[in-house]
C-alpha positions as CSV (number, residue, x, y, z in Angstrom):
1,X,47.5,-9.8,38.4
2,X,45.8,-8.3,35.2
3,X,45.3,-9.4,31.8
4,X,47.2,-8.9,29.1
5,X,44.9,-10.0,26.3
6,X,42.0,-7.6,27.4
7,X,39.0,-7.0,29.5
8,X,37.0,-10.3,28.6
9,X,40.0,-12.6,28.3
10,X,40.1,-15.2,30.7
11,X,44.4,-15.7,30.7
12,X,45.8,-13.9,33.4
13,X,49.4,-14.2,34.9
14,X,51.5,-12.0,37.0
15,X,54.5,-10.4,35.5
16,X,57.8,-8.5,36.2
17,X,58.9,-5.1,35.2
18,X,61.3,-6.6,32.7
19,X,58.9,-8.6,31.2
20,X,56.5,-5.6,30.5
21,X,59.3,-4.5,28.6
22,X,59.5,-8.1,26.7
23,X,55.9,-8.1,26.1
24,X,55.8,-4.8,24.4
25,X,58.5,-6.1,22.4
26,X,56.6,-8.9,21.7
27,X,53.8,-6.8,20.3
28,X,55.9,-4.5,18.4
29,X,57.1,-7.4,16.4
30,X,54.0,-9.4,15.9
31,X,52.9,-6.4,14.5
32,X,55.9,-6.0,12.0
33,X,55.3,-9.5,11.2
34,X,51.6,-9.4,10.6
35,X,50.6,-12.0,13.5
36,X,48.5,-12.0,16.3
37,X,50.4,-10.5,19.3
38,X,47.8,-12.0,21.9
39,X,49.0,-15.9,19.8
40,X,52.5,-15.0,19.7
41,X,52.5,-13.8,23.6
42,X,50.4,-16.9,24.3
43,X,52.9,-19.4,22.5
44,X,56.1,-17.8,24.4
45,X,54.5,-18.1,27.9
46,X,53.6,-21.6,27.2
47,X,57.1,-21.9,26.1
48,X,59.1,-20.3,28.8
49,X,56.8,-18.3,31.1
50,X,58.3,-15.8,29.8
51,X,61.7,-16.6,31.2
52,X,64.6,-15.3,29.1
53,X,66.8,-18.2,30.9
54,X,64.2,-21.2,30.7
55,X,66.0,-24.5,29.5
56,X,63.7,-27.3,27.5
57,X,64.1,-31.1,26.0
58,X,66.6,-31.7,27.9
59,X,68.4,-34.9,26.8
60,X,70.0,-37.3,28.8
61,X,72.2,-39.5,27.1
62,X,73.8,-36.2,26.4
63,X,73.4,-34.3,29.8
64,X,71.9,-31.5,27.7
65,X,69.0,-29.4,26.9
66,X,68.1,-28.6,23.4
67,X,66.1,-25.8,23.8
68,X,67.1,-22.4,25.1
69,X,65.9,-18.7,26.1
70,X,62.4,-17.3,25.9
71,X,61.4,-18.8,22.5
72,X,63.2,-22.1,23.6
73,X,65.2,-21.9,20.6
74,X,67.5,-25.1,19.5
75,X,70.3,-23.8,18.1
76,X,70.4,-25.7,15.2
77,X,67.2,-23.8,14.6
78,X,68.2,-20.9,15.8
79,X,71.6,-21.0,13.1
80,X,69.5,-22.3,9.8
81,X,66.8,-19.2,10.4
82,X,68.9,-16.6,10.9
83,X,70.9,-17.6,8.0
84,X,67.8,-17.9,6.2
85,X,66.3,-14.4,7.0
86,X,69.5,-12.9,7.2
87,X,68.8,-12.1,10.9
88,X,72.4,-11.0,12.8
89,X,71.0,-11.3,16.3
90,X,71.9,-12.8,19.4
91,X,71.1,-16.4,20.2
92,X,70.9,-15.5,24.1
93,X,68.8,-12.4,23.5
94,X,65.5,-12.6,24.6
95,X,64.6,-10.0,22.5
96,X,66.2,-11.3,19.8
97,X,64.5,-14.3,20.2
98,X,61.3,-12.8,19.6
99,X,62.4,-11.1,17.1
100,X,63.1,-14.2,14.7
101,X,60.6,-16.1,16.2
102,X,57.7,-13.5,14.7
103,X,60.0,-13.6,10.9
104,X,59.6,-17.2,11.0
105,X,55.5,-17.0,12.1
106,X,54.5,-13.8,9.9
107,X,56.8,-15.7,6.8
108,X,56.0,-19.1,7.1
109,X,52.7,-20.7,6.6
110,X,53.8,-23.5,9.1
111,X,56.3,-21.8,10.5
112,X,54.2,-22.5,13.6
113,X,55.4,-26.3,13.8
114,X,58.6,-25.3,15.4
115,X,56.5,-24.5,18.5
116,X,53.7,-27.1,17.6
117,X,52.8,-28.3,21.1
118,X,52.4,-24.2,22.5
119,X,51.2,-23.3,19.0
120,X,48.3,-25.8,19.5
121,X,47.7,-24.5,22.9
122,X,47.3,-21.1,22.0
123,X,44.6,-22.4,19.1
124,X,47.0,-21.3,16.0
């Protein structure tokens, strides 16, 4: 285990090879977007524990979950966004789900809202 946040954080978690990869990623774009890396990591591990595959609000009249991938994305979501920053990504990207998900933060005064319960948590 080690922290990602630096030497006098308290957060620690352990982490695969593959998500060093996503969470360089993640930096790379909260910096393009002019947001906090440390919030945005902090908001996607709340969200998915960083699992590209995590499924959320599931719904059972319909047998369904809502949300989907790393950034627990509903599609619905996922499809006005993209068509709102022009963003041609893949909804089952992980990367790509970042990728949108720090547009929306860095663009969006309360952008933050779609991730309000995580966003809270991580003190946005």
């Amino acid at each position: 285990m080690f922290s990602i946040f630096g030497p006098t954080s308290s957060f620690v978690i352990n982490i695969t090879n593959s998500q060093v990869d996503l969470i360089s990623h993640i930096y790379n774009r909260a910096q393009a977007s002019s947001i906090s890396p440390e919030i945005l990591l902090k908001i996607l591990y709340c969200e998915s524990r960083l699992n590209p595959k995590a499924r959320g609000d599931y719904r059972s009249e319909s047998d369904t979950y809502m949300a989907n991938g790393i950034a627990q994305w509903w599609k619905s979501s996922w499809d006005a966004y993209s068509k709102k920053y022009n963003f041609h990504g893949n909804y089952n990207s992980a990367k790509d789900q970042i990728t949108l998900m720090a547009m929306l933060l860095g663009s969006e005064e309360n952008g933050w809202l779609n991730w309000k319960t995580c966003a809270l948590k991580a003190s946005i």
